[in-house]
N, CA and C atoms as a LAMMPS dump frame, in Angstrom:
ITEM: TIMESTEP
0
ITEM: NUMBER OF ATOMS
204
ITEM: BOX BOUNDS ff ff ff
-5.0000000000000000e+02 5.0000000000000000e+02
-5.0000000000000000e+02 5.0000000000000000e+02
-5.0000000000000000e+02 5.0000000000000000e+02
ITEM: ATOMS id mol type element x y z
1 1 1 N 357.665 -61.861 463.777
2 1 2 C 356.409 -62.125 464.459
3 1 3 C 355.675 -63.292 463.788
4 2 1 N 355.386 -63.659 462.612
5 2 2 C 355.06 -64.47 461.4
6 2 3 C 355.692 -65.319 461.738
7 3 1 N 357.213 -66.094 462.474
8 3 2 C 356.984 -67.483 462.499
9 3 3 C 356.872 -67.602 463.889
10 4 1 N 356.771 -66.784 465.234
11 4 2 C 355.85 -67.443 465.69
12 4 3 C 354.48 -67.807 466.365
13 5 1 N 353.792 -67.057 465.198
14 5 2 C 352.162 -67.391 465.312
15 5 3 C 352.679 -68.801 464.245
16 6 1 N 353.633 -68.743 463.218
17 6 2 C 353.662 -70.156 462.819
18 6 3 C 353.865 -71.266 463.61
19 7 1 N 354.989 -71.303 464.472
20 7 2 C 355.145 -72.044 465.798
21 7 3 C 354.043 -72.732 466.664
22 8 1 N 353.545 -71.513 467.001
23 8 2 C 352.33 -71.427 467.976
24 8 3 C 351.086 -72.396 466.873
25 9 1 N 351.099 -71.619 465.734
26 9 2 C 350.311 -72.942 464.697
27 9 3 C 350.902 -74.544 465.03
28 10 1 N 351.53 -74.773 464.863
29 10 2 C 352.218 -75.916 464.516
30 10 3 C 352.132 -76.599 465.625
31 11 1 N 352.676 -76.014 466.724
32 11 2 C 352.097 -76.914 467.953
33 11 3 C 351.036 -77.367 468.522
34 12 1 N 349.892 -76.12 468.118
35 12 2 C 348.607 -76.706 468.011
36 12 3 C 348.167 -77.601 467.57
37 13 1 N 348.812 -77.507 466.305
38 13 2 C 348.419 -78.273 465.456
39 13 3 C 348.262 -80.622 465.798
40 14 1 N 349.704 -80.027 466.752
41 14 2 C 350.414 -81.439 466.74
42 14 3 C 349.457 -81.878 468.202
43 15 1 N 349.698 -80.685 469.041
44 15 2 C 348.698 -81.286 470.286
45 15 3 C 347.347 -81.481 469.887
46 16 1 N 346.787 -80.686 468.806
47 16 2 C 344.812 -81.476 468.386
48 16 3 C 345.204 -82.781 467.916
49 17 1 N 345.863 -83.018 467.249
50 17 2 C 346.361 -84.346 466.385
51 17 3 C 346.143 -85.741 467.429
52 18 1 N 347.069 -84.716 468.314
53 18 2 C 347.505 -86.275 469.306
54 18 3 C 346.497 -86.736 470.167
55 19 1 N 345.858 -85.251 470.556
56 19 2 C 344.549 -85.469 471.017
57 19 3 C 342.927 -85.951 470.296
58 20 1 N 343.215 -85.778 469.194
59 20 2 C 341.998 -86.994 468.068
60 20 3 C 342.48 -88.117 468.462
61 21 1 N 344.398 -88.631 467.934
62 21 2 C 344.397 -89.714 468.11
63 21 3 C 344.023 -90.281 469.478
64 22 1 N 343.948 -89.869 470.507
65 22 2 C 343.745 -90.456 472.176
66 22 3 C 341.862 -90.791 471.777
67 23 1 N 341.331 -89.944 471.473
68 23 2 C 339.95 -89.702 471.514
69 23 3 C 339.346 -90.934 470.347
70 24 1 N 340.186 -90.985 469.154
71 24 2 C 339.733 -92.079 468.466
72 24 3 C 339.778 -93.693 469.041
73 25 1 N 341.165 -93.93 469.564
74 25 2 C 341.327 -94.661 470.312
75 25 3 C 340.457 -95.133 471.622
76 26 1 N 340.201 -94.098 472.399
77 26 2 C 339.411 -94.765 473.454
78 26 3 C 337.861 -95.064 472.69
79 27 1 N 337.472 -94.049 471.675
80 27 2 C 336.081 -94.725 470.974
81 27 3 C 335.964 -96.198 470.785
82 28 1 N 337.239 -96.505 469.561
83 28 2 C 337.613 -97.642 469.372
84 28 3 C 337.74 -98.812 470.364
85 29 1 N 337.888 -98.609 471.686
86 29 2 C 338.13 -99.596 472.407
87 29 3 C 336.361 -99.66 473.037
88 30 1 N 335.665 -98.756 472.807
89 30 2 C 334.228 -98.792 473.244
90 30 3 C 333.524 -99.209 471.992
91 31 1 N 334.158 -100.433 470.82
92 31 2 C 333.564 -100.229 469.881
93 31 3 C 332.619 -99.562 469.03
94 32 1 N 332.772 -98.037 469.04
95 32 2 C 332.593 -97.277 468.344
96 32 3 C 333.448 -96.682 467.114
97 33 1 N 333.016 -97.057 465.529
98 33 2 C 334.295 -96.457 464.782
99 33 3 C 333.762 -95.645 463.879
100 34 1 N 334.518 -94.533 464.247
101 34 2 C 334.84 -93.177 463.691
102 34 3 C 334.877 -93.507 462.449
103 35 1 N 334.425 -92.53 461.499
104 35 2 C 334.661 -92.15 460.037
105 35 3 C 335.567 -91.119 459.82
106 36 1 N 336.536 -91.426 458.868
107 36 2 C 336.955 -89.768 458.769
108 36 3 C 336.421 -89.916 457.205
109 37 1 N 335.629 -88.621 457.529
110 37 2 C 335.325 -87.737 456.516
111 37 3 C 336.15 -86.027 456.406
112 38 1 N 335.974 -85.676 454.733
113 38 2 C 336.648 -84.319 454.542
114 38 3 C 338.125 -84.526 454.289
115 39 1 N 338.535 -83.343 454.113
116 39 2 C 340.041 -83.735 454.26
117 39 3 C 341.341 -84.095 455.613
118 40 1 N 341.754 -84.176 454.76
119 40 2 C 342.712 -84.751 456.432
120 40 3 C 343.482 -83.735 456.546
121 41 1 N 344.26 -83.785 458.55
122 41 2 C 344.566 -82.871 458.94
123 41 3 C 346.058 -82.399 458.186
124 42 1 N 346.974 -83.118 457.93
125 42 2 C 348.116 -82.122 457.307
126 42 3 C 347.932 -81.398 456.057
127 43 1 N 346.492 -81.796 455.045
128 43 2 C 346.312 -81.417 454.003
129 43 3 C 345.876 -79.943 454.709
130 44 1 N 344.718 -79.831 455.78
131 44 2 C 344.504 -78.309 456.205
132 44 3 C 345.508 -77.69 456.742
133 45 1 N 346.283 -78.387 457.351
134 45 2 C 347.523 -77.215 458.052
135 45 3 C 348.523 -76.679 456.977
136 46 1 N 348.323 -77.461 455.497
137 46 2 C 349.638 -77.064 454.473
138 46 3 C 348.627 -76.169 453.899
139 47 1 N 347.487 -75.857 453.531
140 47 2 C 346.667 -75.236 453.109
141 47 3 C 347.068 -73.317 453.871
142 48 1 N 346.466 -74.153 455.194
143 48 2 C 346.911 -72.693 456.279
144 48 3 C 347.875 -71.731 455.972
145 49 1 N 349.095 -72.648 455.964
146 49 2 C 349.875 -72.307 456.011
147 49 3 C 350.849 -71.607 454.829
148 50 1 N 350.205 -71.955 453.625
149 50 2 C 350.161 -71.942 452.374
150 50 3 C 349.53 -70.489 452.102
151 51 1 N 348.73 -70.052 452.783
152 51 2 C 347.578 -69.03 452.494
153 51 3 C 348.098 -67.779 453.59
154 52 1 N 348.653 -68.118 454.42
155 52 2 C 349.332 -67.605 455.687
156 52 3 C 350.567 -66.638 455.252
157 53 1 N 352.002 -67.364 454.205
158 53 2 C 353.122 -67.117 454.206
159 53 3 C 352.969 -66.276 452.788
160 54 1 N 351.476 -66.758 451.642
161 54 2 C 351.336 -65.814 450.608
162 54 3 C 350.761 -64.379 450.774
163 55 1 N 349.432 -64.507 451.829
164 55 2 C 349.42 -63.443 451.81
165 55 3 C 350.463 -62.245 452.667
166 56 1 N 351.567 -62.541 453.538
167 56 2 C 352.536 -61.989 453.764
168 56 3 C 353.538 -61.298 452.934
169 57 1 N 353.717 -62.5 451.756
170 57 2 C 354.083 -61.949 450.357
171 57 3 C 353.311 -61.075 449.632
172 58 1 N 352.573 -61.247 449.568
173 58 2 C 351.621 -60.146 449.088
174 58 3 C 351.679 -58.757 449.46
175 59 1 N 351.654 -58.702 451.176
176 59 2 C 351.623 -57.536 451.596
177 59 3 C 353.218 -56.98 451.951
178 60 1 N 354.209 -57.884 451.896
179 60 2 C 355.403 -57.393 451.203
180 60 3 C 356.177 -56.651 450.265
181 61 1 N 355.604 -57.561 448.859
182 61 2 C 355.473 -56.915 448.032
183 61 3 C 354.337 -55.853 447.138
184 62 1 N 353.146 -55.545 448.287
185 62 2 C 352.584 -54.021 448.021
186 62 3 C 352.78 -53.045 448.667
187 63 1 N 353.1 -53.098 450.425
188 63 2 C 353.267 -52.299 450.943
189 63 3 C 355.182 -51.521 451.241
190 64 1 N 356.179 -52.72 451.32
191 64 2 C 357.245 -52.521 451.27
192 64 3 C 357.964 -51.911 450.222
193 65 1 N 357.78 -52.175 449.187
194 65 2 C 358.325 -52.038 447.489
195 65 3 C 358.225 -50.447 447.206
196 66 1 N 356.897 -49.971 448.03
197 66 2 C 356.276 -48.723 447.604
198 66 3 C 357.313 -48.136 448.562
199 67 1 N 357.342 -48.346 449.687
200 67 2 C 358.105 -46.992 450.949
201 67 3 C 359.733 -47.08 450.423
202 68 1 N 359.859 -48.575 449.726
203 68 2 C 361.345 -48.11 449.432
204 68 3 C 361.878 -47.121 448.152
C-alpha cells in the first residue's frame, strides 16, 4: 500500500512542478519575476519522503517484531 501513496506522491509531485514551471513562465513573459524563496521542491519531496519510509520503519520494527 506504501508505494503507492508513494507513486501517487511522486506524480503529484511532477505534475505541481510542471505546473509552477507553465505558471512561472507565462509570469515571465508578462514581465513579472518570481522569487523563489524557501527551499526548493526536490529538497521537500526527499524530506517527505524521507520521513514517510522512516516512520514505516519504525512502526515495523515496533509493532511487527513484537507479534512475531
Amino acid at each position: 500500500m506504501l508505494k503507492y501513496i508513494t507513486l501517487a506522491g511522486i506524480i503529484y509531485f511532477f505534475y505541481w512542478l510542471f505546473k509552477q514551471k507553465l505558471r512561472n513562465r507565462k509570469l515571465a513573459e508578462q514581465g513579472i519575476v518570481v522569487e523563489h524563496k524557501g527551499m526548493r521542491p526536490v529538497t521537500l519531496l526527499s524530506i517527505v519522503l524521507l520521513v514517510m519510509y522512516g516512520g514505516y520503519m519504525l512502526y515495523f520494527f515496533i509493532f511487527e517484531t513484537q507479534t512475531g
